[in-house]
C-alpha positions as CSV (number, residue, x, y, z in Angstrom):
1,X,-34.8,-9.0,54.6
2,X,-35.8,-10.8,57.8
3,X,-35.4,-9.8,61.3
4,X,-33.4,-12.5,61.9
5,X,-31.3,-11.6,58.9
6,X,-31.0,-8.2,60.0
7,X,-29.5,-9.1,63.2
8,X,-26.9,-11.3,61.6
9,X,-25.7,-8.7,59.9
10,X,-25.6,-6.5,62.6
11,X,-23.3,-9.2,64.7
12,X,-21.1,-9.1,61.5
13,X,-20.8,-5.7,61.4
14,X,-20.1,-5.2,65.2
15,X,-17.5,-8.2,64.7
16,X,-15.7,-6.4,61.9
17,X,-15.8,-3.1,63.6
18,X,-14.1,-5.1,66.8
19,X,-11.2,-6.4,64.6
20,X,-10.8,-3.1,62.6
21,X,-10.5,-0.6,65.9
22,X,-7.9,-3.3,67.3
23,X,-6.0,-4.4,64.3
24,X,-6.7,-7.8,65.2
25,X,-7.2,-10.8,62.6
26,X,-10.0,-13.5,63.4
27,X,-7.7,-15.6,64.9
28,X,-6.0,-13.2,67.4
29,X,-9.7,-12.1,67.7
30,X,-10.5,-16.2,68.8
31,X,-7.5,-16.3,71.0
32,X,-8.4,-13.4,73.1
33,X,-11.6,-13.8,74.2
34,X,-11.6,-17.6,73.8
35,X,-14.3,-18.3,71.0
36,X,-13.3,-20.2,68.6
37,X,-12.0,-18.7,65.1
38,X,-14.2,-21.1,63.2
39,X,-17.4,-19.5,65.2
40,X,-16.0,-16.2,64.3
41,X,-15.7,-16.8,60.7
42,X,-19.4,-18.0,61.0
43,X,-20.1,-15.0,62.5
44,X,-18.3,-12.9,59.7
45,X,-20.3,-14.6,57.1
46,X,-23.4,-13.6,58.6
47,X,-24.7,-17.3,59.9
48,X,-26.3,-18.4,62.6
49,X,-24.6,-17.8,66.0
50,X,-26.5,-17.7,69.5
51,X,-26.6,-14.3,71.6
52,X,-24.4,-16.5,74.4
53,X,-21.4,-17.5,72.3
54,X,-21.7,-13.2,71.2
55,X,-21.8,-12.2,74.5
56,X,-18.7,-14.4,75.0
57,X,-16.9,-13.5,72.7
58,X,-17.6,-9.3,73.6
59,X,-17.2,-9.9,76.9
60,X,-13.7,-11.9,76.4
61,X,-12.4,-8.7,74.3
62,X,-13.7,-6.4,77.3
63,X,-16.7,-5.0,75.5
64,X,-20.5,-5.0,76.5
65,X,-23.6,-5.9,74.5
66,X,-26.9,-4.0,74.7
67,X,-30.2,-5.0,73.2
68,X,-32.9,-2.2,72.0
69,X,-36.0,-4.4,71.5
70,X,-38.4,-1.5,69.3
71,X,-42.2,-1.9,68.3
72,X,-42.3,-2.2,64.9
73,X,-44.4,1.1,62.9
């Protein structure tokens, strides 16, 4: 698995955790922090998404986003 990979799943799985904790479908999801529910379900299916529109979306549900960049071993 790639990096890049990795980190789409990681989106995914902070997505579903989102919707999960607040009982919220994709759509209510979109409406509340004003992404659209097409770029969450992109998101869900572990595609390509930029860090902005992630951000946005976060931030529009009152949530922050922190980035750990680690050396590799």
């Amino acid at each position: 698995m790639t990096a890049v990979e990795r980190m789409r799943g990681e989106l995914r799985r902070h997505l579903r955790l989102v919707l999960a904790a607040n009982r919220w479908s994709l759509q209510e999801a979109a409406r509340r922090s004003g992404v659209g529910e097409s770029t969450l379900q992109r998101i869900a299916n572990g595609e390509n998404t930029s860090v902005d529109t992630f951000v946005r979306f976060a931030d529009g549900l009152g949530y922050e986003v922190h980035i750990t960049l680690l050396r590799k071993p």
